[in-house]
C-alpha positions as CSV (number, residue, x, y, z in Angstrom):
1,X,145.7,177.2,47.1
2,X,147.8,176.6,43.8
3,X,149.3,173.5,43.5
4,X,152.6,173.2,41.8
5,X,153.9,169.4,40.5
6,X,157.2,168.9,40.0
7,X,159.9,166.1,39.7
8,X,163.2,165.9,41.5
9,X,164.4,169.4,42.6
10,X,168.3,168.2,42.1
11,X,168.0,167.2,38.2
12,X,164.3,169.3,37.2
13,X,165.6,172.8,36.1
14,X,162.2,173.0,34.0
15,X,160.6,172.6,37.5
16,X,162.8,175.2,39.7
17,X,161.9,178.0,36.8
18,X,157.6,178.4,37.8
19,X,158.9,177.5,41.6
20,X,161.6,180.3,41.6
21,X,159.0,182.6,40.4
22,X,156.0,182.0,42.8
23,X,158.5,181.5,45.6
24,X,160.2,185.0,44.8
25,X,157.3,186.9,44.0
26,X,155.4,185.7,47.3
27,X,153.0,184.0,45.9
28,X,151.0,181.1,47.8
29,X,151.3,177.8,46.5
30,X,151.8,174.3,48.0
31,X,154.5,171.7,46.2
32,X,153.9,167.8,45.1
33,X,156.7,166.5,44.1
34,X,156.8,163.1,41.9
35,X,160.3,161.8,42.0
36,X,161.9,160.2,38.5
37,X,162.8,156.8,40.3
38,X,158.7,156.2,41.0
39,X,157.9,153.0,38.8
40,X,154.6,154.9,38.1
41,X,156.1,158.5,37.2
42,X,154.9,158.4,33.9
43,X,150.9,157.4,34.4
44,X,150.9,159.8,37.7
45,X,152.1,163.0,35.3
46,X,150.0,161.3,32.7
47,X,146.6,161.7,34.6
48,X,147.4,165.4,35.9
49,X,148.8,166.4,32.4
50,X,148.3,164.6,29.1
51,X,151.5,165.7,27.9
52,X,153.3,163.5,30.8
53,X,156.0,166.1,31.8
54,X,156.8,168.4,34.3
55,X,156.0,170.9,35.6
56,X,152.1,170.9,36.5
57,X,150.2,174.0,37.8
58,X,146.9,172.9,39.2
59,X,144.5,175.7,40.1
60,X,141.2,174.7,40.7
61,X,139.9,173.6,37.7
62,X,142.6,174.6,35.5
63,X,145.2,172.2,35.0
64,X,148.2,173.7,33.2
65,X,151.2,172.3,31.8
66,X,154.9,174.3,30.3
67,X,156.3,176.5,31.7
68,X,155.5,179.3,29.4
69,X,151.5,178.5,30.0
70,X,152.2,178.5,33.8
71,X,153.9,182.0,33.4
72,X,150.9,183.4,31.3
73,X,148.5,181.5,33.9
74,X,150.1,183.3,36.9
75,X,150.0,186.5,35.4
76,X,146.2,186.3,34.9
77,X,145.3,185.4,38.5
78,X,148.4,187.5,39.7
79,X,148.5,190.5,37.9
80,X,150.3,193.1,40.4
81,X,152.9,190.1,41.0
82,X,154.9,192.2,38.8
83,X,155.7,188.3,36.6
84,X,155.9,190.4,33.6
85,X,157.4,194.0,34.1
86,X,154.6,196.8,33.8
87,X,156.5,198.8,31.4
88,X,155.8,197.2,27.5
89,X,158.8,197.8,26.4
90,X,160.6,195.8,28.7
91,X,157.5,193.5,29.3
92,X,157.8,192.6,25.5
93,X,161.6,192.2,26.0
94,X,161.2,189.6,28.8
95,X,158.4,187.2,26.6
96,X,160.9,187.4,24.1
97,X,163.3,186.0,26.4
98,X,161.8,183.7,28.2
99,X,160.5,182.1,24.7
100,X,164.4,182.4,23.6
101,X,165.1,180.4,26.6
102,X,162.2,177.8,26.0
103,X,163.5,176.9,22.3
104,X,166.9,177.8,22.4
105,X,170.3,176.8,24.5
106,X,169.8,172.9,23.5
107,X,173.4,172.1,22.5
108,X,174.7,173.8,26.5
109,X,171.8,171.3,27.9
110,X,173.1,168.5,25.9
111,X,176.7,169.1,26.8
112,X,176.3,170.4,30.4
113,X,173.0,168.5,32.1
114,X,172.0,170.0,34.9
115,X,172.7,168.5,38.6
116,X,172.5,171.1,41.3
117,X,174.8,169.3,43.3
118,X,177.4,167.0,40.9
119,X,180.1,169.9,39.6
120,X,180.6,168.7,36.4
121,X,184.6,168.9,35.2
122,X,184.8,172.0,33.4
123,X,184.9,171.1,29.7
124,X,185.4,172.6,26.3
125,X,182.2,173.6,24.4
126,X,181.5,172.2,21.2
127,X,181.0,175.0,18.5
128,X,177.5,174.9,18.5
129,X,177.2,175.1,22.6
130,X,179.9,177.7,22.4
131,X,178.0,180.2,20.7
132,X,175.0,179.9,22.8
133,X,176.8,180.6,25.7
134,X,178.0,183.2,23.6
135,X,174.3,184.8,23.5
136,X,173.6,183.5,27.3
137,X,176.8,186.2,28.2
138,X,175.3,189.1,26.4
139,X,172.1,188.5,27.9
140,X,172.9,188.3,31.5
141,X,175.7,191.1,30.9
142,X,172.8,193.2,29.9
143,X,171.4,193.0,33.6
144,X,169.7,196.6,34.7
145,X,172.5,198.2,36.7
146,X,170.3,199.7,39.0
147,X,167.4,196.7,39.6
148,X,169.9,194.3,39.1
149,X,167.5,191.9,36.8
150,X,167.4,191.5,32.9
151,X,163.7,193.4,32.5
152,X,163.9,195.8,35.7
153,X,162.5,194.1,38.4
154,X,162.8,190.5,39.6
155,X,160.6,188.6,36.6
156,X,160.0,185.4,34.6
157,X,162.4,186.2,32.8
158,X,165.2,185.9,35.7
159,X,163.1,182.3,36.6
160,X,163.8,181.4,33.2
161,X,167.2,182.3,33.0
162,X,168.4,181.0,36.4
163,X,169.0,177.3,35.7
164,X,171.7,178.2,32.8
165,X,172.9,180.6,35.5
166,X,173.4,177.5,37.9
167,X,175.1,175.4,35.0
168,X,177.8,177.9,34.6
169,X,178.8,177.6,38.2
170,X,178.4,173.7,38.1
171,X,180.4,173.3,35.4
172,X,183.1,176.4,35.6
173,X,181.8,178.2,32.2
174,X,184.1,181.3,31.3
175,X,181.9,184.2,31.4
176,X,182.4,187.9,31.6
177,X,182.7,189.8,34.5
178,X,179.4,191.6,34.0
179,X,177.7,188.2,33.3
180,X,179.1,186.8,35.9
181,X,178.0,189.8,38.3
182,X,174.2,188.8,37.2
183,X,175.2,184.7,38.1
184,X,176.0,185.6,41.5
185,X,172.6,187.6,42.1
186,X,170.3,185.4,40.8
187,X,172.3,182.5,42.9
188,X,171.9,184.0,45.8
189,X,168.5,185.1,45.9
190,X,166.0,183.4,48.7
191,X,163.9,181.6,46.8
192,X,167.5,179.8,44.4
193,X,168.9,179.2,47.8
194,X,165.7,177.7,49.4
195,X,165.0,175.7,46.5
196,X,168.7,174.6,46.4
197,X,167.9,173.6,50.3
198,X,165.4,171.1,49.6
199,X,167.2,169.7,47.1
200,X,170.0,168.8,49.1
201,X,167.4,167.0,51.2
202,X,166.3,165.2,48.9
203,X,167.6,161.1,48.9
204,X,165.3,159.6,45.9
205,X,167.3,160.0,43.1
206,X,167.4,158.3,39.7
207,X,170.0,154.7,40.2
208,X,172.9,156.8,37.7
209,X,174.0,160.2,36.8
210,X,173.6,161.3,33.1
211,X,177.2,160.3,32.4
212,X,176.7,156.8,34.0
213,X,178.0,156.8,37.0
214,X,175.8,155.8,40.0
215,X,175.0,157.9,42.7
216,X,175.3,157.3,46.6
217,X,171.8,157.3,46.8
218,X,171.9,155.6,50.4
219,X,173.4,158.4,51.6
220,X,175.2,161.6,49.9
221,X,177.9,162.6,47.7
222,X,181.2,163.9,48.5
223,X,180.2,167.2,47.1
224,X,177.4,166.7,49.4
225,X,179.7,166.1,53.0
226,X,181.9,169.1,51.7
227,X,178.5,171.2,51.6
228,X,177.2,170.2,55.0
229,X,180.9,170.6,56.6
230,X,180.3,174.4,55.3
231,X,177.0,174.6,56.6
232,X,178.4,173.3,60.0
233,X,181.5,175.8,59.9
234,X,178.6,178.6,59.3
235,X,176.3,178.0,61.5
236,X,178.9,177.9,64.7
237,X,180.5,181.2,63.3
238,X,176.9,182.7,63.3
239,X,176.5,181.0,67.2
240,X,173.2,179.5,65.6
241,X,172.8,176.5,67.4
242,X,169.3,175.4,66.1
243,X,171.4,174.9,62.6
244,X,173.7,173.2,63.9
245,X,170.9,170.8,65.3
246,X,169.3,170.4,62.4
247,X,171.7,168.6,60.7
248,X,171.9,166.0,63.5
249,X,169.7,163.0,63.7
250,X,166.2,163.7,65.2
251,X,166.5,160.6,67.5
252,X,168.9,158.6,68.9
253,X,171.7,161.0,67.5
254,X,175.2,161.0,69.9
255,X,178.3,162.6,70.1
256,X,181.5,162.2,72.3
257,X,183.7,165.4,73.1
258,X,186.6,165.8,75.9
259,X,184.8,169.1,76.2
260,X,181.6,167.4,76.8
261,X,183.1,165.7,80.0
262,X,184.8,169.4,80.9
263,X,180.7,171.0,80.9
264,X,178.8,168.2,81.4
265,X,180.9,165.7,83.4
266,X,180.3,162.9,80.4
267,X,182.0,162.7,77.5
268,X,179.3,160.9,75.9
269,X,176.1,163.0,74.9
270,X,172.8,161.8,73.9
271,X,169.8,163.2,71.8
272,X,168.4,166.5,70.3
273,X,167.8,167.8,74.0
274,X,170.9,166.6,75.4
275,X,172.8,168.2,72.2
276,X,171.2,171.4,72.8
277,X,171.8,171.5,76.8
278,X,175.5,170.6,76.0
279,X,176.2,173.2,73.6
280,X,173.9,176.0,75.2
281,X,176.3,175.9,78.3
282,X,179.3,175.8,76.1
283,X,178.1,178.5,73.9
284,X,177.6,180.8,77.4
285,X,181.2,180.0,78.2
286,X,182.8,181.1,74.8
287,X,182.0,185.1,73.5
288,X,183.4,184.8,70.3
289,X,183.7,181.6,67.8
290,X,185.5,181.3,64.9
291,X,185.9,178.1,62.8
292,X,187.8,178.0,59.7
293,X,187.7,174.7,57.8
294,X,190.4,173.2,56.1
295,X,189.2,169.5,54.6
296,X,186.2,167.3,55.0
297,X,186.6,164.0,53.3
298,X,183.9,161.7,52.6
299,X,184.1,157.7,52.6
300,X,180.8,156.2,51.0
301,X,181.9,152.7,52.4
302,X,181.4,154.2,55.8
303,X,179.0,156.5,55.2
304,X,181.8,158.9,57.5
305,X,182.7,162.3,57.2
306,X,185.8,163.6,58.3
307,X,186.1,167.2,58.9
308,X,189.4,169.4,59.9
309,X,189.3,172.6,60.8
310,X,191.5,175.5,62.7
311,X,189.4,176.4,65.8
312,X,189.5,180.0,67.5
313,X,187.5,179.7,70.7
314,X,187.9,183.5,72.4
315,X,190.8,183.9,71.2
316,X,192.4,180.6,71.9
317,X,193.3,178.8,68.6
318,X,193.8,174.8,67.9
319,X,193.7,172.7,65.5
320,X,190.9,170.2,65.6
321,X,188.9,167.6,63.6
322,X,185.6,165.9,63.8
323,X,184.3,162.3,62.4
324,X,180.5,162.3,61.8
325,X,178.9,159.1,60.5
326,X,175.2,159.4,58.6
327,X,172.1,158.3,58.7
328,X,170.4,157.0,55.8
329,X,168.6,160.8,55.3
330,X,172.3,162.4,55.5
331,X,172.0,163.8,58.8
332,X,174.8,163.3,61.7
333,X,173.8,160.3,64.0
334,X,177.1,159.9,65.6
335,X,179.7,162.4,65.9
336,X,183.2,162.5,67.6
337,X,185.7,165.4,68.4
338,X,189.1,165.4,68.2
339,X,191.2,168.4,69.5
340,X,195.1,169.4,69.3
341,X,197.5,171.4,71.1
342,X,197.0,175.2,71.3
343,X,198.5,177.4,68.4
């Protein structure tokens, strides 16, 4: 089994690019991850890789570092994978590419550093940055209309390309329409959004941001509580209840809900099981769910989220609100519901 070493998922876009690629493609690999804050980061890369940076491809008894090397690595012991496209033409375009990408763009990474989860204010370029996002518009405007991708078919060249794609939408970067077209794709494709998944999971984080400013490494951001209130909204509207779970506490998680009392004959309930009884029964009571939300503020103090949302159960609309306090993993170990008169 491959073996792929990376650093922090959140901050590591040289990481996500052979991860996105693998994970895309289908291709079998396991993850170890050494986060930035270990006191030993540096002598544990170190012995892998002489170089001392990420990311490491470990297969068997080759030991591979860059992410151009990995690429060429995988396309030797993969070579129907389809990593580079079969045609030469566009095969040559996408090495060209993917090398543009390697040695080009610094002034956009200087200026915009990535965070997959910390929107950055959207800025004005300096002249330099400007004109590379200048060439990073005509490249992902020149998407294939019919595949969708900048060689054909998925390819490196996509896994390359996809971290600048993320900065844009961090950081609110005017592009074209057609560029922009490509940006959503690539953003929404299954192996960006599972990798964007573990991120968020992710708590070991370096003590500041690039710009300074510390992170609430105990528990989340405020970007963070506006993601999982979205996450919550979805999963009820989708009636998939094992989501919803998941983002409560595996043990000794509790909630309190006047509907509660109304199924259960309790107001307060208790646990993954009892969560799951409760809202099984509820769930068999209500056809159609429809949750739109409104706010969800964050205090860090508390470690509280407060969420506010319009609530169509069946046809029956109210406004209503929940408070959710977290555990030190970000997950919901107490939650509370609040509901208001009928619209």
């Amino acid at each position: 089994m491959l073996k792929l070493v990376i650093g922090n998922r959140r901050f590591s876009s040289w990481s996500m690019r052979p991860w996105l690629l693998m994970k895309q493609l289908g291709i079998p690999f396991e993850t170890q991850q050494v986060p930035y804050t270990r006191a030993d980061w540096a002598g544990t890369v170190r012995a892998l890789h002489a170089a001392g940076t990420v990311p490491v491809l470990i297969a068997g008894e080759l030991v591979v570092g860059d992410t151009l090397a990995i690429v060429e690595t995988l396309a030797e012991l993969f070579p129907d994978r389809g990593i580079w496209p079969a045609d030469r033409v566009l095969r040559a375009r996408a090495r060209s590419l993917c090398a543009e990408m390697h040695s080009s763009f610094g002034a956009v990474r200087e200026e915009c550093s990535f965070d997959a989860f910390s929107p950055g204010e959207p800025r004005a370029l300096s002249a330099r940055a400007t004109a590379q996002m200048a060439r990073a518009d005509a490249i992902f405007a020149s998407a294939d209309a019919g595949g969708g991708f900048l060689c054909g078919a998925y390819s490196a060249a996509d896994a390359f390309y996809t971290p600048l794609a993320l900065r844009v939408l961090q950081y609110g970067l005017t592009v074209s329409a057609q560029a922009r077209v490509y940006i959503d794709r690539v953003a929404g494709l299954p192996a960006v959004r599972a990798w964007l998944a573990e991120a968020e999971a992710e708590r070991d984080w370096p003590p500041v941001m690039p710009g300074g400013r510390p992170y609430h490494r105990a528990v989340i951001s405020a970007e963070d509580a506006l993601r999982l209130a979205r996450r919550w909204v979805a999963a009820w509207n989708a009636r998939d209840l094992d989501a919803v779970l998941a983002m409560f506490a595996a043990e000794g998680a509790a909630f309190v809900s006047p509907k509660a009392e109304s199924i259960l004959g309790h107001a307060r309930v208790e646990g993954q099981d009892g969560l799951r009884r409760y809202w099984s029964a509820a769930l068999e009571r209500i056809p159609r769910i429809e949750f739109r939300l409104e706010a969800a503020d964050w205090d860090p103090a508390t470690s509280t989220v407060l969420v506010v949302y319009d609530a169509d159960l069946d046809g029956r609309r109210s406004r209503a609100a929940e408070r959710w306090v977290l555990d030190h993993a970000g997950r919901i170990r107490y939650g509370e519901a609040y509901y208001g008169a009928s619209a």
